[in-house]
N, C-alpha and C positions, 0 to 999 in steps of 0.2 A: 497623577501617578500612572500614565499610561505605555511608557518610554519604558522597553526593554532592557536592564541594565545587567551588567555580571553578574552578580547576585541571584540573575531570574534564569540567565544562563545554565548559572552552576548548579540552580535549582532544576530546569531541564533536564542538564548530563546524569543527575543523579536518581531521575524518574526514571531516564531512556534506560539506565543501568539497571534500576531493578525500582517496577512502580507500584511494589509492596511493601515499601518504606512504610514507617507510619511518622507523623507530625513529629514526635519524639525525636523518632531517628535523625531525621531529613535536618530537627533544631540542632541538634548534637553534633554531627556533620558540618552543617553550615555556619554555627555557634550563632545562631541567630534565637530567638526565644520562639514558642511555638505557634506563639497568635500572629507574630509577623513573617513565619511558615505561609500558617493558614492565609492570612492578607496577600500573599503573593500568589498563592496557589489559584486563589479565590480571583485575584487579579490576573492572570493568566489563559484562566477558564471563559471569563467574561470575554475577553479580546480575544478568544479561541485561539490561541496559542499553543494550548493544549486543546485539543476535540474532542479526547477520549483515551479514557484508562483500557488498555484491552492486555492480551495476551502475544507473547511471539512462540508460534509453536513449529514444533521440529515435523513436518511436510512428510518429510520420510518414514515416520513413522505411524504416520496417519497414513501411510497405504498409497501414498502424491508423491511417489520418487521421480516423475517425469515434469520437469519442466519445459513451456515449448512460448514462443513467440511467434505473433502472427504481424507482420504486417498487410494491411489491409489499404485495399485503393477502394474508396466507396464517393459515390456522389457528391459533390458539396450540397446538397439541397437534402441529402436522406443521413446526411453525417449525425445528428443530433438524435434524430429516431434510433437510428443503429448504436450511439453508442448507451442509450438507454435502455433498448434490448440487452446490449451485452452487459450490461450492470446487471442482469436477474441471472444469469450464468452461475452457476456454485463454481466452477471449475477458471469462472474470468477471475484473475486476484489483481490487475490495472489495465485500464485504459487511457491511452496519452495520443495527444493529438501531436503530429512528428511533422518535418519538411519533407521535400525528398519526394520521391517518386510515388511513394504510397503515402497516405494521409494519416492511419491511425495504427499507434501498433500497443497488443494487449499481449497480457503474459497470463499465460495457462498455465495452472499445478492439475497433471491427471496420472491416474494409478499408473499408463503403461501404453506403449504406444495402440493399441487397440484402444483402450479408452479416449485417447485424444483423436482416433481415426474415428471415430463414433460419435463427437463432438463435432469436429469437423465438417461430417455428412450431413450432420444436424443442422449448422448452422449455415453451409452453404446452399441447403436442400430446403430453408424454411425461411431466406431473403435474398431477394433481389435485389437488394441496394451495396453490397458486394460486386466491386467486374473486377477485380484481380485478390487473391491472396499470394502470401510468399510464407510459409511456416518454416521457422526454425529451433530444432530442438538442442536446446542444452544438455552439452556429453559432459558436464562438468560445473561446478558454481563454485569459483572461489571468495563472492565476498556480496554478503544482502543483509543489510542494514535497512528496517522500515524509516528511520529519521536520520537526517546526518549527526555526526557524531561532533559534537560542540566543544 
């Protein structure tokens, strides 16, 4: 029972919607009973399919109206150092390793462009393993979704 079926789909789309469902719900919904809820759920979790219950919160109103994207040209030999530095960043919210002329590009939430110019200085002021950035900031977001939508 390790094979992903509609069932575990529909079960997904209906966490991604809202993942304060409770067993109850999610049976009533799905019209499945609630222990073969729970068996999938439980089955999902093991296969990490699901990683984690978390929160999707509004950016903007946590004071992070600035979104901004960096790509970054860094060493192939210091690539894995840097992008584990940039994992302890409160202000990094992804890191993805790109083709192209630069090699990584991460997206920053910061209060305002001063705060991202104070990141910035920060982060090209405390590594070397940086030889080009290119930043660019988003004047606008029409559509961010943490999962695809199934």
């Amino acid at each position: 029972m390790n094979r992903i079926d509609a069932t575990d789909l529909k079960l997904i789309k209906l966490l991604n919607e809202n993942a304060k469902k409770t067993l109850k719900e999610l049976s009533r919904e799905m019209g499945l009973s609630i222990s073969a809820v729970k068996k999938r759920l439980e089955k999902l979790e093991r296969l990490q399919v699901i990683k984690k219950y978390t929160v999707l919160v509004d950016c903007k109103k946590l004071g992070l109206g600035l979104t901004a994207f960096l790509k970054l040209e860094v060493n192939p030999k210091d690539l894995r150092s840097l992008t584990q530095r940039l994992s302890h960043y409160k202000e990094v919210c992804e890191v993805h390793r790109i083709t192209g002329n630069h090699n990584l590009l991460v997206k920053i939430r910061a209060k305002d462009i001063p705060s991202l110019n104070k990141f910035l200085e920060n982060l090209t002021n405390s590594s070397e393993m940086v030889k080009e950035m290119e930043t660019l900031v988003a004047i606008e977001s029409f559509k961010e979704t943490p999962n695809p939508v199934l």
